[in-house]
C-alpha positions in Angstrom: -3.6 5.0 42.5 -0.9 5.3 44.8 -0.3 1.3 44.9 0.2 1.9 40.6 2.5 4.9 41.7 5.0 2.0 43.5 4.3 -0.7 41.2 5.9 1.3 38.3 8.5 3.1 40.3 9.8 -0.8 41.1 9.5 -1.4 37.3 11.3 1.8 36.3 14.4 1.7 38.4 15.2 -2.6 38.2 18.9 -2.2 39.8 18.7 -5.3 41.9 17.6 -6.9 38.7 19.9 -5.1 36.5 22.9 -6.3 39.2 22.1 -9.8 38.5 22.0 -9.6 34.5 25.7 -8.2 34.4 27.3 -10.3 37.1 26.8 -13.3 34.8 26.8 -11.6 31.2 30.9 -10.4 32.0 31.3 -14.1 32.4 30.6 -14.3 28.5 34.2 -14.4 26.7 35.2 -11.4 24.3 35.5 -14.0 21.9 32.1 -15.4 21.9 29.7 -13.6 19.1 26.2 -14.0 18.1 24.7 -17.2 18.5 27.6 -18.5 20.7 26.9 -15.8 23.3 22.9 -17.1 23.1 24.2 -20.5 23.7 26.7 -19.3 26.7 23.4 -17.7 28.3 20.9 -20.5 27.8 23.7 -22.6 29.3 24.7 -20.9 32.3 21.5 -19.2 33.2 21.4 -22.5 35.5 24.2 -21.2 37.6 22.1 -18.1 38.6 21.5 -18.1 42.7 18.1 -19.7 43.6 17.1 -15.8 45.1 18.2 -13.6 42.0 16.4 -16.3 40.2 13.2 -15.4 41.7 13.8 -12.0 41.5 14.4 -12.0 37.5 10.8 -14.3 37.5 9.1 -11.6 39.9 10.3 -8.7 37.8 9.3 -10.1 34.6 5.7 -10.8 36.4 5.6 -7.2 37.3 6.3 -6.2 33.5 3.4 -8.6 32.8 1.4 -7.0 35.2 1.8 -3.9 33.9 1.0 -5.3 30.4 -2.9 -6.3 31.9 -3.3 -3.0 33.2 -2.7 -1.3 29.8 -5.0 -3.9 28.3 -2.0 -5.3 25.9 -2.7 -8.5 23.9 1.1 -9.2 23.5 4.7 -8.0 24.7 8.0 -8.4 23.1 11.0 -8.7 24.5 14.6 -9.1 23.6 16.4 -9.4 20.1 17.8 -7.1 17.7 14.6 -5.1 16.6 13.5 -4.4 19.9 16.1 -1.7 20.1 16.5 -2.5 23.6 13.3 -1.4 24.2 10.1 -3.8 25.3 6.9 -3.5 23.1 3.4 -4.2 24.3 0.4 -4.0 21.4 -2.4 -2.5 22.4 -5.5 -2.0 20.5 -3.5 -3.3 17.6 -0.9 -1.2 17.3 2.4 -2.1 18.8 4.3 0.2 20.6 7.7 0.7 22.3 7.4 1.1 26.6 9.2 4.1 27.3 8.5 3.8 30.9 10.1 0.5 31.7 14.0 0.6 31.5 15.9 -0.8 28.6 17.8 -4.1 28.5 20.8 -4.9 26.2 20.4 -8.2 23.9 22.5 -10.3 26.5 20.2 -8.9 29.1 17.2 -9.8 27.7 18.7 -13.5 26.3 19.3 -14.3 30.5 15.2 -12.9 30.9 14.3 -15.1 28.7 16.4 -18.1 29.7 15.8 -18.0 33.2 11.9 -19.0 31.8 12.9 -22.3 30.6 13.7 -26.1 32.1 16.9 -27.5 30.7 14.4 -29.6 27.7 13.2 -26.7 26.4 16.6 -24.9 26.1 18.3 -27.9 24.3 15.0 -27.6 22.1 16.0 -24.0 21.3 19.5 -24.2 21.0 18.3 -26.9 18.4 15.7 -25.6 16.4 16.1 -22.6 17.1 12.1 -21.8 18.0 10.2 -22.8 20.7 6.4 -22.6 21.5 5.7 -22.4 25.8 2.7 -21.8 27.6 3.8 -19.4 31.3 1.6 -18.3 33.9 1.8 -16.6 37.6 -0.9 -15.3 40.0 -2.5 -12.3 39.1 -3.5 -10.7 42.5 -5.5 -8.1 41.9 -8.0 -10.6 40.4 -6.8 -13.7 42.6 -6.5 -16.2 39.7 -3.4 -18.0 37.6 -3.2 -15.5 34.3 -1.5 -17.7 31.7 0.5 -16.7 28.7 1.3 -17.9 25.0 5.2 -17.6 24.7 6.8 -17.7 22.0 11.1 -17.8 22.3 12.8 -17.5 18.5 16.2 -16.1 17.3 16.6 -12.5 15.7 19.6 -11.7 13.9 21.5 -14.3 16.0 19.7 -12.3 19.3 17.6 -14.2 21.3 13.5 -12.7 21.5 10.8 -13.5 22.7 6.6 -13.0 22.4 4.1 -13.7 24.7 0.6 -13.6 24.3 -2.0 -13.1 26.9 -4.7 -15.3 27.1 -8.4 -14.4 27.7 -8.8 -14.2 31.6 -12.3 -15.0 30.9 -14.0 -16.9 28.0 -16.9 -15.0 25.9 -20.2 -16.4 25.9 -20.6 -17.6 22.1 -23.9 -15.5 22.3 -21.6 -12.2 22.2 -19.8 -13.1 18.9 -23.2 -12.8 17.2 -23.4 -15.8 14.9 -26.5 -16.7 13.5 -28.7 -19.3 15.1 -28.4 -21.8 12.5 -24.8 -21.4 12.8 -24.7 -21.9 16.2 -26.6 -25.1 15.8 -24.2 -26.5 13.5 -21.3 -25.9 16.0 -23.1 -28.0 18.8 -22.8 -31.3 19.3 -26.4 -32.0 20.8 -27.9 -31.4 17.1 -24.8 -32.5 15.2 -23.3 -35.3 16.8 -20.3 -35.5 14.1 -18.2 -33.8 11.9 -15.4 -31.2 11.5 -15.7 -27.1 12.0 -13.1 -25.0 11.0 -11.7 -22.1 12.8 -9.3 -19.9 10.1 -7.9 -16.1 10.1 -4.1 -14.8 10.6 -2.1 -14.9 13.7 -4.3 -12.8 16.2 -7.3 -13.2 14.4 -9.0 -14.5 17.5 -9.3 -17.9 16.7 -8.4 -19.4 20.0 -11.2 -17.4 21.5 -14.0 -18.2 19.5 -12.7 -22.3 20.2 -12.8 -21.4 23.8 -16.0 -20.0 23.7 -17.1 -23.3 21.4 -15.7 -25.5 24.4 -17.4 -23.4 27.4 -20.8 -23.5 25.7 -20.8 -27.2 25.7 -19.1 -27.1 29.2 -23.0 -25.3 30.3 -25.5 -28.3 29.5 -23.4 -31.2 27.4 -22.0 -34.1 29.3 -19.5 -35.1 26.7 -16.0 -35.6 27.1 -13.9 -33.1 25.4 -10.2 -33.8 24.7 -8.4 -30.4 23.8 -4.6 -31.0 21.7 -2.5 -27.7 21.5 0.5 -26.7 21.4 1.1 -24.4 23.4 -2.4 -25.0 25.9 -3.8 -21.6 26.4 -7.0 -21.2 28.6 -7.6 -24.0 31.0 -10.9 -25.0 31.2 -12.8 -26.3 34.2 -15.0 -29.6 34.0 -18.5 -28.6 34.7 -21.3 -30.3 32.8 -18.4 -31.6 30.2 -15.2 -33.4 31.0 -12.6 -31.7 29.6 -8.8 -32.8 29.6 -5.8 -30.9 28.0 -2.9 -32.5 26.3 -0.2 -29.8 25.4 1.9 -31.1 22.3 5.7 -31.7 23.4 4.8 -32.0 27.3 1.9 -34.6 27.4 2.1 -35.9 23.5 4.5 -35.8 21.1 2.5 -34.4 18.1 -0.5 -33.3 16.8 -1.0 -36.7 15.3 0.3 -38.6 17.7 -2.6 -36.7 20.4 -5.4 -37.4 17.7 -4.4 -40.8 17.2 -4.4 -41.4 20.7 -7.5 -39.6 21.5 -9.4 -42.5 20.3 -8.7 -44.7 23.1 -9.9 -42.4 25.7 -13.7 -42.1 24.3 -14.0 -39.1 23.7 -16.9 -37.0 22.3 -15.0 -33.4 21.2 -11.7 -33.2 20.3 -10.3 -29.9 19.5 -7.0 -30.0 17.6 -5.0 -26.2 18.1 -3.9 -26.3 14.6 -3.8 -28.8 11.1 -0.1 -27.2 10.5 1.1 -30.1 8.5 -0.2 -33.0 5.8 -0.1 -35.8 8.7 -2.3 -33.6 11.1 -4.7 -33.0 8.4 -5.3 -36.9 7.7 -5.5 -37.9 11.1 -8.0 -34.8 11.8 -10.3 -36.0 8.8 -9.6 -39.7 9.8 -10.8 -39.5 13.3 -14.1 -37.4 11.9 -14.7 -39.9 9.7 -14.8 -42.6 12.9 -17.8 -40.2 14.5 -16.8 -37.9 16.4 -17.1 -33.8 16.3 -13.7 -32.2 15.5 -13.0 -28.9 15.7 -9.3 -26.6 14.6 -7.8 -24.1 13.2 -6.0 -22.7 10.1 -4.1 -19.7 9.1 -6.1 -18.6 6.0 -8.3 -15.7 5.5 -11.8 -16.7 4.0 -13.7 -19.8 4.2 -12.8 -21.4 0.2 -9.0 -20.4 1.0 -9.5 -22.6 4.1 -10.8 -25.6 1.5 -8.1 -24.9 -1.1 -5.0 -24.7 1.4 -6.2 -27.9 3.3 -6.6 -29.9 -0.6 -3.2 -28.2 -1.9 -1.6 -29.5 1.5 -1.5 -33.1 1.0 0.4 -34.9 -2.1 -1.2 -34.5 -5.1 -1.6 -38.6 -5.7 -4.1 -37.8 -2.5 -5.6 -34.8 -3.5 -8.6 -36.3 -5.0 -9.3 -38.9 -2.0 -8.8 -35.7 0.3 -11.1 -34.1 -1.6 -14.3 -36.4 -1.2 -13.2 -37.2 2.6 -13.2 -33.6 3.3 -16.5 -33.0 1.5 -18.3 -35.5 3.3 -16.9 -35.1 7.2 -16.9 -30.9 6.9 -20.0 -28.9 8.5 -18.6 -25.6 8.9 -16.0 -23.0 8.7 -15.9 -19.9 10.5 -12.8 -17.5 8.8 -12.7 -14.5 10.9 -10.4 -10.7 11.1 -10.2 -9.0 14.6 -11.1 -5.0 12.4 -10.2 -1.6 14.8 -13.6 0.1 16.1 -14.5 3.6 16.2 -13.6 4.3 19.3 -10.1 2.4 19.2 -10.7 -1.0 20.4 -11.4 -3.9 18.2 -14.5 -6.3 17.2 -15.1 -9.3 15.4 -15.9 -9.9 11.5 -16.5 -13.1 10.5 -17.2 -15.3 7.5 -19.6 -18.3 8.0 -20.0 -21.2 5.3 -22.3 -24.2 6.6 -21.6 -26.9 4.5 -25.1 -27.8 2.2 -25.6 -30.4 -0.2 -24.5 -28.0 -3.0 -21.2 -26.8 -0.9 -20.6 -30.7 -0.7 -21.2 -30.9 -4.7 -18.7 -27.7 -5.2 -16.3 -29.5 -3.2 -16.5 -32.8 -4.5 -16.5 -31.3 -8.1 -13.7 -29.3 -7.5 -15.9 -26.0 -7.9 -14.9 -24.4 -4.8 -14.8 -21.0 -6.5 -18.6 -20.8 -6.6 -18.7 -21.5 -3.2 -18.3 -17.6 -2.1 -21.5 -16.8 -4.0 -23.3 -19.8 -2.1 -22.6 -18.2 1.2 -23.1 -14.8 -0.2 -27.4 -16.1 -1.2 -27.6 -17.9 2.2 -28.4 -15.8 4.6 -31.3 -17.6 5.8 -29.3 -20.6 6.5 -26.6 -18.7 9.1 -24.1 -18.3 6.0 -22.5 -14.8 5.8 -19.5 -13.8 3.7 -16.6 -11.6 5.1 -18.1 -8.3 3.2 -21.4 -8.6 4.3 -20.6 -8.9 7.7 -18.4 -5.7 7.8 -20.7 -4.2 5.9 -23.5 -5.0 8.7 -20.8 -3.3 11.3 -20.2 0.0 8.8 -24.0 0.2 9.0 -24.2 -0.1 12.7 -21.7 2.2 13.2 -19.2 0.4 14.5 -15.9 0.6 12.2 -15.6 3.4 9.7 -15.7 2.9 5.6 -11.9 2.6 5.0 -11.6 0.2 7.8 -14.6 -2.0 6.0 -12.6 -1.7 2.6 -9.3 -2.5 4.2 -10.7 -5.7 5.9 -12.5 -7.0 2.9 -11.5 -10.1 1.3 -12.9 -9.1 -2.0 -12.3 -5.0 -2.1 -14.2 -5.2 -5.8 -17.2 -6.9 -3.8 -17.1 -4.8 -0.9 -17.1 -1.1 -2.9 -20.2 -2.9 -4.7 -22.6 -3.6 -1.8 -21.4 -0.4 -0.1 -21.8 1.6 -3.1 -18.6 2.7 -2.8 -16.7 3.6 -6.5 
C-alpha cells in the first residue's frame, strides 16, 4: 500500500517532467498554429537532452502503470477532446483521470513525440495516422507488457490511444465454444481453409486469435507465420514455430507479408486484418494453395462478415469471389465483449461452421438464409449471436436489457426471450 502511496504521489506532482515540456514548447513561434505547431514538435522533439528524454519515457511508463493497476483496457492522451485531461476505459466505460495532472495540447504533442523514431514521425506528419506497437518492463510481474498505440490528429491536436494487450493468453477452453467448433478451428482435423474472426473495435478479436495460436503452440508442430499491423502479444515457440512479421517494420503490406509467406513453408498464417480488396485476394489465394488462414474483420454477425468481404472487391470479381470464398471458408466466429452483472465484461459470440448447405447459400448468393442455418444447428457447434446471450441472460450473467442491447436481431431476441 504504501509503495502505491509514492507511486501516485510521483504521478500527481510531474514538475521535473512538466520543466521539460515548457522549456521546448516556448521555442514554438507565436506565429505557428495548429498543425504547424504539431509539425514544430514532432520535429524538434529530437533536440530534447538524452536524460529529460528518459524521464518523459519513465513518466509515461508510470501513467501506464497505473493504467494495469486499475485494470484499464485503453488510455488516451492528448488532442482537443481530451480536455487536457487523460482517459483510461475501464470496464467499458471511459473516464477522465482526475488524479494524474493535466497537460496542455503542446504538452501532450511532445509525450507523444518523444515515442517515435524519426520514420514514424515523417509517416505522421504524412498521413496523418499512425499504428505502433510500445512496450516497457512491468516489474511487479517481471515481464515486457506491450501496447497497441495508436497516434492520429484531432482538430489539428495531436492524440493518441494505446491499447493494452493481454499479459497472458486465455486458454480457448474458457471462451466456451462448442466442441465441434473447436475442431474446425484446429489444424490437426482441418488441415486447410480460412476462419474468420469479426466484431467492432474492442470486440476482443485479437484475443480469441491469440488464444487460436497458443492452443496449437500446446501439441502442433506446425509453423505459424503471424502478419499484423501493429504485433500485439508475442508468442513463444513451444511445440509450434511461431514468427511475427509487423506490417511497416518487417513487410510492407498485408499483401505483400501473405504473398511472401509462401516461401517460408508455413503451416498457419494469421493475417491481423483483410482491411482492403488486395488483402482479401491474397488471403483467399494463399487458402486456396493449402494452408489454414485465419483474420479478422470489423463486422458484427457472421452473414455481414460474407456480404462485406463479396461487396469489397469490384463487382466484375464479385461472382469469382463468391465461389472462391464458398469453397476455402470453414468458419466464422463474430463476437461483442457485453457488461456483466457485476461490472466487468464477458464474451458473446456467434458461430457459423460452414456445411454443404452454407456453401450452397453462398454460392447461390442466398446468404440471408444463412442466420436461420446456424440458428437449427446447434448440434453441429453453430450458435447465433441471440442464442448465445440468451444462454448468458439464463445463467445469470448479464441482465435483460443488456441481452436486448447486444442483439443483432432485437425482433429475434424479444422472441426467444419472450420479451414483447
Amino acid at each position: 500500500m504504501i509503495e502505491v502511496k509514492v507511486f501516485e504521489n510521483q504521478l500527481q506532482s510531474a514538475t521535473e517532467e512538466k520543466r521539460i515540456l515548457s522549456e521546448l514548447i516556448k521555442e514554438i513561434p507565436l506565429s505557428s498554429m495548429g498543425p504547424e505547431r504539431v509539425e514544430f514538435i514532432l520535429n524538434n522533439s529530437s533536440k530534447l537532452q538524452e536524460q529529460d528524454k528518459v524521464i518523459l519515457k519513465n513518466f509515461l511508463d508510470k501513467v501506464l502503470r497505473l493504467m494495469i493497476e486499475r485494470e484499464a483496457s485503453d488510455i488516451e492522451i492528448g488532442g482537443h477532446g481530451n480536455d487536457s485531461y487523460i482517459w483510461m476505459r475501464i470496464y467499458g466505460k471511459k473516464e477522465r483521470v482526475k488524479d494524474i495532472p493535466q497537460f496542455s495540447e503542446d504538452e501532450s504533442a511532445l509525450i507523444i513525440a518523444n515515442l517515435l523514431n524519426e520514420n514514424q514521425k515523417i509517416y505522421l506528419l504524412t498521413h496523418r495516422n499512425l499504428d505502433f506497437s510500445y512496450a516497457f518492463f512491468y516489474e511487479k510481474r517481471k515481464i515486457n507488457v506491450r501496447f497497441r498505440a495508436d497516434a492520429y490528429f484531432d482538430l489539428d491536436t495531436l492524440a493518441m490511444n494505446m491499447r493494452l494487450i493481454n499479459l497472458s493468453i486465455r486458454p480457448l477452453s474458457s471462451l466456451e465454444f462448442h466442441p465441434h467448433a473447436v475442431r474446425s478451428l484446429s489444424h490437426n482435423y482441418i488441415k486447410f481453409g480460412l476462419t474468420l474472426i469479426t466484431g467492432i473495435t474492442g470486440s476482443g478479436k485479437s484475443t480469441t486469435l491469440d488464444s487460436i495460436i497458443d492452443h496449437h503452440n500446446k501439441f502442433d508442430p506446425a509453423h505459424i507465420i503471424i502478419i499484423a499491423a501493429p504485433i500485439e502479444y508475442v508468442h513463444t515457440s513451444n511445440i509450434s514455430l511461431i514468427k511475427h512479421r509487423e506490417v511497416g517494420r518487417d513487410v510492407l503490406s498485408f499483401k505483400e507479408g501473405i504473398v511472401q509467406s509462401l516461401r517460408q513453408d508455413p503451416d498457419i498464417i494469421v493475417v491481423g486484418e483483410m482491411r482492403d480488396p488486395d488483402t482479401i485476394m491474397a488471403a483467399l489465394e494463399v487458402t486456396d494453395t493449402g494452408h489454414k488462414v485465419f483474420s479478422t474483420l470489423h463486422t458484427s454477425s457472421a452473414v455481414e462478415s460474407l456480404d462485406r468481404i463479396i461487396a469489397e472487391v469490384n463487382p466484375t470479381e464479385q461472382d469469382r469471389v463468391r465461389n472462391r470464398l464458398a469453397d476455402v471458408l470453414i468458419s466464422v466466429i463474430s463476437q461483442k465483449l457485453v457488461p456483466t452483472l457485476d461490472g466487468k465484461r464477458i464474451l458473446a459470440k456467434e458461430v457459423l461452421i460452414v456445411t454443404p448447405s452454407v456453401r450452397a447459400a453462398i454460392k447461390n448468393n442466398n446468404t440471408g438464409e444463412i442466420y436461420m442455418m446456424i440458428n437449427q444447428a446447434g448440434q453441429q457447434g453453430m450458435i447465433t449471436m441471440e442464442q448465445d446471450l440468451k444462454r448468458l441472460y439464463i445463467q445469470k450473467r448479464i441482465s435483460l436489457d443488456t441481452a436486448i442491447a447486444y442483439a443483432n436481431n432485437k425482433t429475434r431476441i424479444k422472441q426467444i426471450l419472450s420479451v414483447k
